[in-house]
Each structure stands twice: as C-alpha cells, then as structure tokens.
C-alpha positions, -999 to +999 in steps of 0.1 A: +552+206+778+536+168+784+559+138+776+539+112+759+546+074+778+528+043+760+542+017+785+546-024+780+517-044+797+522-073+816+489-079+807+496-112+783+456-121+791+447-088+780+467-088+748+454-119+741+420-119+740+423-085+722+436-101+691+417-135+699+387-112+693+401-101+659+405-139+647+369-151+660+340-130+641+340-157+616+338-181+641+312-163+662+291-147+633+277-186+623+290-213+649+285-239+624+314-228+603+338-245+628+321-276+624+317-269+582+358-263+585+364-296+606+336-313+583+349-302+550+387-311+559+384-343+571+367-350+537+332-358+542+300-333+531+287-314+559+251-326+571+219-312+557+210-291+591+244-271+588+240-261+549+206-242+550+198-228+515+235-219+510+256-236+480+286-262+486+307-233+474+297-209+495+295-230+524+332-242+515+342-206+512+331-197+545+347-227+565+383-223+548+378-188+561+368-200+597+394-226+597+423-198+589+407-178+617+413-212+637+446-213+628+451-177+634+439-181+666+457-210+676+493-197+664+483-166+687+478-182+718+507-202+714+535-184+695+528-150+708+554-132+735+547-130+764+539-093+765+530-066+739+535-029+740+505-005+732+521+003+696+543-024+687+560-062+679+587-080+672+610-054+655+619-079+630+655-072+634+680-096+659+674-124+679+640-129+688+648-144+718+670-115+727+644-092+722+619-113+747+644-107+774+648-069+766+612-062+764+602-083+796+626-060+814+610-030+796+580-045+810+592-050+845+604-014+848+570+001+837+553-018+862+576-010+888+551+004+920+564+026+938+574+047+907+612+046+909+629+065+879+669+052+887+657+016+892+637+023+858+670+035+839+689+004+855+666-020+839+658-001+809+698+003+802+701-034+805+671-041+780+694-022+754+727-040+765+703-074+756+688-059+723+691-027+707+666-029+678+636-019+697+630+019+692+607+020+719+627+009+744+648+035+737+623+058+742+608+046+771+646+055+786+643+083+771+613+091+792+628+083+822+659+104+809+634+138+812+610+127+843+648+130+861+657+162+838+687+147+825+674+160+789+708+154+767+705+119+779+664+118+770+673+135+737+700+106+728+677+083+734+648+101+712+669+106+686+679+070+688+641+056+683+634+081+661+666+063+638+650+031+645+617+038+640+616+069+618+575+070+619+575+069+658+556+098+660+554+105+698+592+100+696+593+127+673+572+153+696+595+143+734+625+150+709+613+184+707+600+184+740+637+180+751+655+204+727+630+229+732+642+225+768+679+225+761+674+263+740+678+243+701+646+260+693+656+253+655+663+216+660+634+214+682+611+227+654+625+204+632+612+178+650+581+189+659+572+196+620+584+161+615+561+146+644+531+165+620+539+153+587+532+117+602+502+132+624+486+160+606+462+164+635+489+161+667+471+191+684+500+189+715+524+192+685+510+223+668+505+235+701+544+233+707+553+243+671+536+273+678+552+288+711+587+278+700+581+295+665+571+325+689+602+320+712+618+324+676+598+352+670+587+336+640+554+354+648+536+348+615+548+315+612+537+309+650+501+321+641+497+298+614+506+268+640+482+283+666+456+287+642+463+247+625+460+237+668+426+254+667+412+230+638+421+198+654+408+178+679+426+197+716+419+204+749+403+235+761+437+246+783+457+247+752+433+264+733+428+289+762+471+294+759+469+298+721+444+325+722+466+344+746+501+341+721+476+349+692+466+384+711+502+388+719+504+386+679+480+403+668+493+431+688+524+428+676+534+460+655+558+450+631+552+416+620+581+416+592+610+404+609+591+374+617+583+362+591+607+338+571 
C-alpha cells in the first residue's frame, strides 16, 4: 500500500510566480490597461491611442479590473508567507505568526537531504508544540510515523488531520493505510469509503477498499470496489492485482456469506 506525501516547498519564487501568473492575464492580455488603470485613477481621460474603438465604459471597466489584478498582485508579493504547501494556506485558525514558524519547520524537515525520518519527527513534533491548527502538519508526521512503522503513532496523527481538516482526502486513504496495517479492517474501511465520498475517482482508494473488503471476505462487496477501480483513471499494476482478486471471486463457490 503507497502512502501519499504532498510536502512544503521552500520554493517562495516558485509559489510566487505561480499565483503572480493568476493575477496578470488582465494585465498581459492588453498592456495598455495598466496605463488605462493609472490614467483613469489619477483622474484625467486616457489618450486617444490607448482607447481604439472601445467606449469610456468599457475601457473603464477593463482598467478597474487590471488595477484589482495590480493590487492583487502587489498584496501577493508582499503579504504572502514565506512558503506554501502543495494543497494549502493559512488555516485560518491561531496566530498567524505562530503558524509561520510551524510551517517553516515543516518545510525544513521536508527538505532535509539526506532523508533522515527521526530528525523529521524532531522538527515536525516541534511545529505542533508551535501551532496545532495545521492538519497537514499533522499528517506530514504522520507520514514519517509509517516510513519508521510506528503505525499507532501515524494513525494518531491521521486521525488528527482528518479532525482538522475533515475533507483532507489523502489523510483519509494513509488512515486506512495504517489500520489496514494494524488488522482494524472495519475502521480501515471506514476510512477508505470516506477518502471516496470526497474523491469519487481515488483509483488507489478503491483499489484498497477492495482487498480489505476481501480480507473481510466481503467478496461481493470487494467486487463491486474492484470493478469501481476499473472505471477510473489507474495504473496498469493495480489493475493487473484486481483482475487476479476478481478470479479469486469469481471462483469463489459460495458467495453468500459475503455478502452484507
């Protein structure tokens, strides 16, 4: 079973010029509308060779739009943290400032090279002393938690940014990663059907629903989650491992007791 891992990036460049390029297609699609915006504030009418056949209102239109892209941009480059995760922000809950510490030690232990899980836990578990809002940091531990198989400590922390983030879906599916691994094949379904409800087409998470609905011998059911894998996007190994439980199914004689 694969542990899913979005990491923080101490790529602040990166980050930014990602959403600097969200704020700029006004700006970019007609260069004129910056000077329109700076024109039109400052009070005066914009000069014949920026106006073409467009009307005042139109052209007015378009510059307040430029100019809030401006001021998008601006409050970007300067009021942004210093780092960004691949899914998230600011949780919105604590001290800001708290959470910029936390999260730049996040950062710190997923960059650290050589890969060193014990150092990672160190930092992580001082992130959470700092602030313990942030669902993904939880879960980041909670991926360090498995990589050294200490799974009831990766499930504590799973089931603690699942709390705190109750649509993390990738939270969702290591939870049942881990409690598949610690034998509660009923909790870990649980969390796997959870994990699909937010992402219909999880094909890693059918994938699992189905073997530990097989474990169960929940064989009908088990099909049913193969078959659901099958119809999603997946990768040709777990389709290849999902044909071999559905022949183990199909072969099965008595299919009763499976079912629910």
């Amino acid at each position: 079973m694969s542990f899913k891992s979005p990491y923080y990036t101490s790529s602040y460049l990166l980050t930014w010029l990602r959403r600097a390029q969200q704020a700029f297609p006004p700006l970019l699609e007609k260069p004129r509308n910056f000077l329109q915006a700076t024109i039109f504030f400052r009070g005066s009418a914009p000069a014949t060779i920026f106006v073409n056949s467009s009307s005042e209102p139109q052209i007015k239109r378009r510059s307040l739009l430029s100019f809030a892209a401006l001021l998008i941009f601006a409050g970007l480059m300067f009021e942004s943290p210093a780092f960004a995760d691949s899914n998230g922000k600011f949780p919105g809950k604590g001290n800001y400032a708290d959470w910029k510490k936390a999260a730049a030690l996040a950062e710190k232990a997923m960059h650290l090279n050589p890969h060193n899980s014990p150092l990672e836990i160190e930092l992580l578990t001082k992130a959470l002393q700092i602030y313990v809002f942030d669902g993904k940091i939880f879960y980041l531990l909670g991926n360090r938690y498995a990589d050294s198989h200490k799974l009831a400590l990766a499930e504590e922390n799973y089931r603690k940014a699942t709390q705190l983030e109750p649509e993390f879906v990738d939270a969702w599916y290591n939870l049942g990663n881990v409690q598949d691994d610690l034998q509660a094949k009923s909790e870990a379904e649980k969390s796997y059907r959870t994990a699909l409800k937010i992402k219909p087409d999880y094909a890693a998470a059918w994938y699992n629903l189905g073997v530990n609905l097989y474990e169960q011998r929940k064989y009908i059911d088990s099909k049913k989650a193969f078959d659901s894998m099958l119809k999603v996007p997946h990768t040709k190994k777990n389709a290849e491992n999902a044909s071999c439980y559905l022949k183990q199914i199909n072969s099965t004689a008595n299919l009763k007791p499976a079912g629910r």
